[in-house]
LOMAR-668232 format. One record per residue (C-alpha): x, y, z. Coordinates in steps of 0.2 Angstrom, whole numbers, padded with zeros to 4 digits, always signed. Layout:
BEGIN
XYZ
...
***
This chain:
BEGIN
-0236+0182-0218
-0219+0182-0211
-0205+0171-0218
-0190+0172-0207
-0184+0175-0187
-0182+0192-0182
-0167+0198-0176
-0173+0199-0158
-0177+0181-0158
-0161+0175-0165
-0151+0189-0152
-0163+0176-0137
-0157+0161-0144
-0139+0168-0148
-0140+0171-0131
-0150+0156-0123
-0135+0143-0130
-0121+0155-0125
-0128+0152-0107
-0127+0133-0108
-0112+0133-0117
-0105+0139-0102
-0112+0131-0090
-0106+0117-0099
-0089+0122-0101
-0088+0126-0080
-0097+0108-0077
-0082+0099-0087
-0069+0108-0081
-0073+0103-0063
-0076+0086-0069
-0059+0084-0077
-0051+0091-0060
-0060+0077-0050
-0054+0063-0066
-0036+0069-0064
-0036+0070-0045
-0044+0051-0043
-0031+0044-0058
-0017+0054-0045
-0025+0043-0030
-0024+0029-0040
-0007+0030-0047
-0003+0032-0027
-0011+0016-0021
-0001+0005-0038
+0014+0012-0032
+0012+0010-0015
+0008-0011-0020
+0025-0009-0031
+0035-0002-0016
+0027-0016-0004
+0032-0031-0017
+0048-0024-0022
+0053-0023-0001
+0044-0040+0003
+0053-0047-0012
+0070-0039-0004
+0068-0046+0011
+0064-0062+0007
+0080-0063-0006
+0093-0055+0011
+0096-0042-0002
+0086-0027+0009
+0094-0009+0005
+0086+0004+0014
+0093+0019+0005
+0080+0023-0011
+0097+0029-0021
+0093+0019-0038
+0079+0008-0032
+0065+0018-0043
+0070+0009-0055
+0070-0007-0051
+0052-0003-0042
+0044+0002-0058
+0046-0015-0066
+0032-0019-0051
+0018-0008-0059
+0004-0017-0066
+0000-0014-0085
+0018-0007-0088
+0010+0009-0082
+0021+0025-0089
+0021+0032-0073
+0039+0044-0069
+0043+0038-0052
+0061+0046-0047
+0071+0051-0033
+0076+0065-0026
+0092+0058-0021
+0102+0056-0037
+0100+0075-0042
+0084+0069-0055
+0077+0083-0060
+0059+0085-0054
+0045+0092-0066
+0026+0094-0065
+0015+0078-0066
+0032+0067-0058
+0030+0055-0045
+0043+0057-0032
+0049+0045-0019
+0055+0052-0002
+0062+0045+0013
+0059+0054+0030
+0068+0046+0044
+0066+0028+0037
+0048+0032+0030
+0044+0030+0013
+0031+0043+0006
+0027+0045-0012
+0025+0063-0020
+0016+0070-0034
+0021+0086-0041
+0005+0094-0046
+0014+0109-0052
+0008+0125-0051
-0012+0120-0056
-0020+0128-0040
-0036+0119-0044
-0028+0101-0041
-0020+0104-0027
-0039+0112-0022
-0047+0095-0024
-0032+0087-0015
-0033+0100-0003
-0052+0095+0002
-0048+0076-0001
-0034+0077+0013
-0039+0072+0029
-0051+0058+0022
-0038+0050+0011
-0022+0053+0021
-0014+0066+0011
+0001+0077+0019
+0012+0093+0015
+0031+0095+0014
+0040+0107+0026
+0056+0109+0022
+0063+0091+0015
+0051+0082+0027
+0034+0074+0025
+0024+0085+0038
+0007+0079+0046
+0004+0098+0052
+0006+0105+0037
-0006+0109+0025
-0007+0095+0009
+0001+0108-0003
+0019+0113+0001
+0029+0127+0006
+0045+0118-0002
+0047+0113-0019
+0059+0107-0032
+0052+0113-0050
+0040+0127-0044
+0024+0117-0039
+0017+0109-0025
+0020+0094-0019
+0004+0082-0011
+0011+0065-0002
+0006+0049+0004
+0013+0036+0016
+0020+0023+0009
+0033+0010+0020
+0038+0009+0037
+0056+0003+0036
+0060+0002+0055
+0043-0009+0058
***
């Protein structure tokens, strides 16, 4: 009569769970990617109805300033929820850091900006997302439909992705 394991069946079961374990581990890891991306997305289409309301609003009050200098701001108070979101400027020398929301304005269009840092597997997901959700590249200072969804130009060492947000001349 045997009382115990041996050790070559606890070495196969050792070895069994370390297997799942990491097929677990790769499984969520790709899932939070994909969760980050989509809360991304949806932070762009919130801001994109804050921008809209606060324009409309502009218009409808004769106060309409086209410039974006100190209108982030003002747009914030917009956001459904009091969502936290850090929605700046690039215009009044802010100071642009990973995870920040960045409006730009590219020949009267507004696009907004996230920095997604230096996290290559974000700006993979956003990278394969591009086309389908209208995603674009900055070259240079300039929103650019060519280029690819991550950035060659940058202003805290990540990559920026963009999305269109107000035509001001229509």
């Amino acid at each position: 009569m045997r009382k115990g394991f041996t050790l070559v069946e606890l070495l196969i079961v050792m070895v069994v769970i370390s297997i799942l374990a990491a097929m677990m581990m790769f499984s969520s890891t790709e899932a939070e990617v994909s969760a980050r991306a989509q809360n991304v997305i949806n932070n762009f289409n919130q801001i994109t109805k804050a921008v809209n309301s606060w324009y409309f609003d502009k218009i409808a009050n004769g106060n309409l300033a086209q410039s974006l200098k100190d209108n982030s701001g003002e747009i914030t108070q917009y956001f459904s929820n009091n969502n936290p979101i850090k929605l700046k400027t690039k215009e009044n020398g802010n100071t642009i850091e990973a995870g920040d929301y960045v409006l730009i304005d590219c020949d009267n269009e507004w696009y907004i900006c996230y920095d997604t840092g230096t996290d290559t597997q974000l700006q993979g997901k956003f990278a394969g997302r591009a086309k389908t959700i209208g995603l674009y590249g900055l070259k240079g200072d300039v929103v650019n439909s060519d280029s690819s969804v991550v950035t060659d130009k940058n202003y805290s060492g990540g990559r920026y992705v963009c999305m269109f947000v107000l035509d001001l001349d229509n």
